[in-house]
N, C-alpha and C positions, 0 to 999 in steps of 0.2 A: 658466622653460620650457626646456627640454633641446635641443639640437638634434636635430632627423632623423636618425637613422644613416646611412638610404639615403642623404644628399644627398651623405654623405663618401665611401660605401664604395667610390666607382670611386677618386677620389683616393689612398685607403688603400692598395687594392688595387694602384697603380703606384706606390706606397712601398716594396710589399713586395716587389713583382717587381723594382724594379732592387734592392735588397737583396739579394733568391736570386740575380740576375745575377751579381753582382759578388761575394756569397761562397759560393756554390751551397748546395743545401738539408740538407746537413750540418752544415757550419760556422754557421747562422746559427739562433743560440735562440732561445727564445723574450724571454729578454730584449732579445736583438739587436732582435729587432720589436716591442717593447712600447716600445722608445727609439728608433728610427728614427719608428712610427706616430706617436708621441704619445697611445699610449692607453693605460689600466693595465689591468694582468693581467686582472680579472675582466672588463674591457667586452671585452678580444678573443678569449676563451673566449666570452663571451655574445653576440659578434656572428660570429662566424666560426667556433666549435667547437674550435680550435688549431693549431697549425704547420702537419700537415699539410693542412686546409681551406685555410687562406691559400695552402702554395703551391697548391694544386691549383687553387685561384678565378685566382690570379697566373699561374701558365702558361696558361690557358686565358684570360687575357685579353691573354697578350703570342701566343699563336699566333694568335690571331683579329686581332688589329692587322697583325701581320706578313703575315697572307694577303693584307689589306685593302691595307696601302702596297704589296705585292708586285704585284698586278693593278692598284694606281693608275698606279704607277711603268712598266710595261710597257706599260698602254692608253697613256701619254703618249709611247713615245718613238715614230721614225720609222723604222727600223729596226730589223729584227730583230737581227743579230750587232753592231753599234751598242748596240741597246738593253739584250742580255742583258751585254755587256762594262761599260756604265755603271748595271747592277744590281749587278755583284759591285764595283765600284771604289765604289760609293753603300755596299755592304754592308760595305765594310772599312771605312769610315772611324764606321760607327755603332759594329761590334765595338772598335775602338780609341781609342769618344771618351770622354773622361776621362783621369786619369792612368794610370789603368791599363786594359790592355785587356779587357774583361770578354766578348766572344765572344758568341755566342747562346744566350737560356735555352735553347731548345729542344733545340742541339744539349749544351749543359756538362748538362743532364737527360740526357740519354740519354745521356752518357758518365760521370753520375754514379752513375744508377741504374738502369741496363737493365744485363744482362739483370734481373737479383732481381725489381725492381719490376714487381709485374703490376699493379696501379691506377694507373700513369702508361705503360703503353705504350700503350691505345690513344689517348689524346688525341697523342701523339706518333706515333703511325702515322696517324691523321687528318691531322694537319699534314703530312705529308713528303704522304702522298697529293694534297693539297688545293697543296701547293708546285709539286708533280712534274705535277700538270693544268695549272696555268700554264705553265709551262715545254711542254708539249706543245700548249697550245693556239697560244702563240707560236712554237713552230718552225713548225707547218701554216700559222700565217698567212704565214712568211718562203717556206713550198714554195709557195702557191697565189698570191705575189706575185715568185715565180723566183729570190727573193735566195738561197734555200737549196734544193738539188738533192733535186726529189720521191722519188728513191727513197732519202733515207734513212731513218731508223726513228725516229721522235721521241719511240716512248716510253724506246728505249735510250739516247738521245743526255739526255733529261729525268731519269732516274736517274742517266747521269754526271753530268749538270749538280750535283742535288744532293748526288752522292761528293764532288763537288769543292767545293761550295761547305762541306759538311764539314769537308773538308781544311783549305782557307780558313779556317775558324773556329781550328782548332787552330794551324797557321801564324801568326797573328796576335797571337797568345798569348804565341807563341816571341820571334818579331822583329816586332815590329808599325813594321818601317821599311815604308811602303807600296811605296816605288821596288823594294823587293826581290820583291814578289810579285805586279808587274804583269808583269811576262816571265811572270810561268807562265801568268796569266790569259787572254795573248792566244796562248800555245800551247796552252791546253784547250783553247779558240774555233774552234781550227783544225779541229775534229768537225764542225763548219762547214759547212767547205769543200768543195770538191770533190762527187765521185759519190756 
């Protein structure tokens, strides 16, 4: 009797995403994921259709996780400028775990293949949307508990948020010593402050 394929394919499917991670979806063949999965050529043409299905199933399941810990991570902390400063210091240390720093699919996709790719931008303008509504819903909660000054604009302050948390991605890539890019961290932060 055969296994299920369903009972693997989330398993699979976070085989192949940190794969794209780590060598983005240029570099990695189809052989790449026929020997990273553990499956042969015909089962993953027959279960997934080929490279490009896999990553498309793979990004769309690491953007759906990453919204999900993004709003776990934020309902738990106590503090707004606290909690947004121990999102990006949580978010450096995932881009750089392993030997090497492998950065965010989301963001190495859209540096890999945007503009060209029109069948991966919207599921990547979904995410940045669905990123950039947290980040707004949590500044209104810091204005409507005084920590953060009501008249600033939170969906401008939520688009810097994610430039930067951009930037961050790329920076970490470079020098992923962390010490060297928490000074910048807590001078974005400073968007903060004040009036």
């Amino acid at each position: 009797m055969g296994r299920p394929k369903e009972f693997s394919r989330e398993k699979t499917l976070v085989k192949a995403m940190e794969l794209f991670r780590k060598q983005g979806y240029h570099a990695t063949s189809i052989d790449d994921l026929v020997q990273e999965l553990g499956v042969n050529r015909a089962s993953l043409y027959e279960t997934y259709g080929g490279k490009r299905e896999v990553f498309a199933e793979a990004l769309d399941i690491y953007t759906q996780g990453a919204c999900l810990r993004m709003k776990a991570f934020l309902d738990a902390q106590k503090g707004v400028k606290e909690g947004i400063r121990n999102l990006f210091l949580a978010s450096l240390q995932d881009m750089k775990s392993g030997p090497v720093s492998v950065g965010c699919l989301a963001l190495n996709t859209t540096i890999e293949l945007l503009p060209l790719d029109k069948e991966v931008k919207p599921c990547l303008l979904g995410h940045q949307k669905r990123i950039q509504g947290f980040y707004v819903d949590f500044i209104r909660k810091g204005m409507a508990t005084g920590e953060i000054a009501s008249g600033k604009d939170a969906d401008a302050i939520a688009e810097f948020l994610y430039a930067f948390f951009a930037g961050l991605g790329v920076l970490v890539k470079l020098q992923p010593d962390e010490a060297r890019l928490i000074p910048a961290i807590d001078e974005a932060l400073k968007v903060l402050d004040g009036p």
